[in-house]
Structures are given as C-alpha cells and as structure tokens.
C-alpha positions in Angstrom: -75.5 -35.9 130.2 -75.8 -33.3 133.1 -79.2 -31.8 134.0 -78.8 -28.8 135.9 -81.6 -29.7 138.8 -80.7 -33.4 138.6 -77.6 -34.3 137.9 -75.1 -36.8 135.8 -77.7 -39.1 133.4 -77.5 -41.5 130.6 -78.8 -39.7 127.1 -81.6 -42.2 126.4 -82.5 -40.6 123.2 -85.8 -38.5 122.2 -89.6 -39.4 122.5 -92.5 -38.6 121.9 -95.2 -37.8 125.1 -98.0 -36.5 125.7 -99.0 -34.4 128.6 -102.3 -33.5 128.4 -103.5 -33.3 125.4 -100.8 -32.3 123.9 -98.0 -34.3 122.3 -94.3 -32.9 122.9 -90.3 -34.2 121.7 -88.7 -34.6 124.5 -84.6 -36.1 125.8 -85.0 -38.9 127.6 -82.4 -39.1 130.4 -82.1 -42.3 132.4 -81.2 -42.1 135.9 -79.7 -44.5 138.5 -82.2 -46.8 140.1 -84.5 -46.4 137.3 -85.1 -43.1 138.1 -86.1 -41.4 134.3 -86.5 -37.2 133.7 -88.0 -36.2 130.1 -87.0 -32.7 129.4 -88.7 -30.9 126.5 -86.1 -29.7 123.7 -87.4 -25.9 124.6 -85.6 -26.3 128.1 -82.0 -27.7 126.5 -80.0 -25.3 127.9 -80.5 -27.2 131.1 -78.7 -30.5 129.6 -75.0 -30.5 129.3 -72.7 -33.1 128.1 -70.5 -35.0 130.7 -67.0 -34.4 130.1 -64.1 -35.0 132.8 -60.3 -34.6 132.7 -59.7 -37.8 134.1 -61.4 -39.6 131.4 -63.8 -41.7 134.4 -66.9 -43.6 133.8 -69.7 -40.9 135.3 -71.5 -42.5 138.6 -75.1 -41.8 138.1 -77.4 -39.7 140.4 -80.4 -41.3 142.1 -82.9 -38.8 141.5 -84.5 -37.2 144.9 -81.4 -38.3 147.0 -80.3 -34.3 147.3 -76.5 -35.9 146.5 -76.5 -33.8 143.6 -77.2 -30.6 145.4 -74.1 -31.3 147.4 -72.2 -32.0 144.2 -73.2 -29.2 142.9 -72.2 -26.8 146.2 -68.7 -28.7 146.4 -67.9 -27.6 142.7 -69.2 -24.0 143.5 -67.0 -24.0 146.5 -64.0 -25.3 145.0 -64.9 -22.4 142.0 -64.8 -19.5 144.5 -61.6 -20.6 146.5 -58.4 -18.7 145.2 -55.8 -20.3 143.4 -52.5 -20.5 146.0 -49.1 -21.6 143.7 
C-alpha cells in the first residue's frame, strides 16, 4: 500500500480502535522499523495499492525519515520533465 503522507506500507488488515471515546474501523499499515499508521476508512482515498512495472519487492519507508518526501519530489520531477525521443 501507498499512503500519500507516508509512503510504501504493508496492508496489515482492519481494526478496531478507540480514540477517545469513540470506537472507529480503521487499515492498519505496517511500516519499516515497526513504525505502524491506522487510517480511518473515511480518509481511503489517501491509500493506494503498490503496483510497479518492474514487478520488484516494495522497500518499506521508515516513518518520520522525510525519504518519502524526496520520493515523492523525484516522481513529481520526473512527471513534469518533457518526453525527448
């Protein structure tokens, strides 16, 4: 899975928490050094699924590291250069 903010996770499945007093569903994404983000189902347009052309194992992101903001810039970058055949 890709999280917007945080990057190339392992789908963990969904759970049940409780923040406050309230109890939510939420995706559990597991993170590299045991980092761990729950993100309530009202926010899954910020999870996408990993896919890649080269058909690689995804490295996962070590949540607070900031390498997935560079990631993130590189692809943009790459995404605005023109095409030169």
């Amino acid at each position: 899975m890709v999280h917007e903010d945080y990057g190339i996770g392992q789908y963990a499945g969904l759970e049940t928490i409780k923040i406050g007093e309230t109890k939510q569903e939420s995706m559990k994404i597991l993170y590299a050094e045991g980092g761990v983000v729950y993100v309530n189902l009202n926010y899954l347009a910020l999870v996408k699924r990993y896919s890649s052309n080269e058909n690689l194992k995804p490295t996962l992101a070590t949540l607070g590291s900031g390498e997935w903001l560079s990631t993130k810039a590189k692809a943009k970058k790459k995404l605005r250069k023109p095409l030169v055949n």
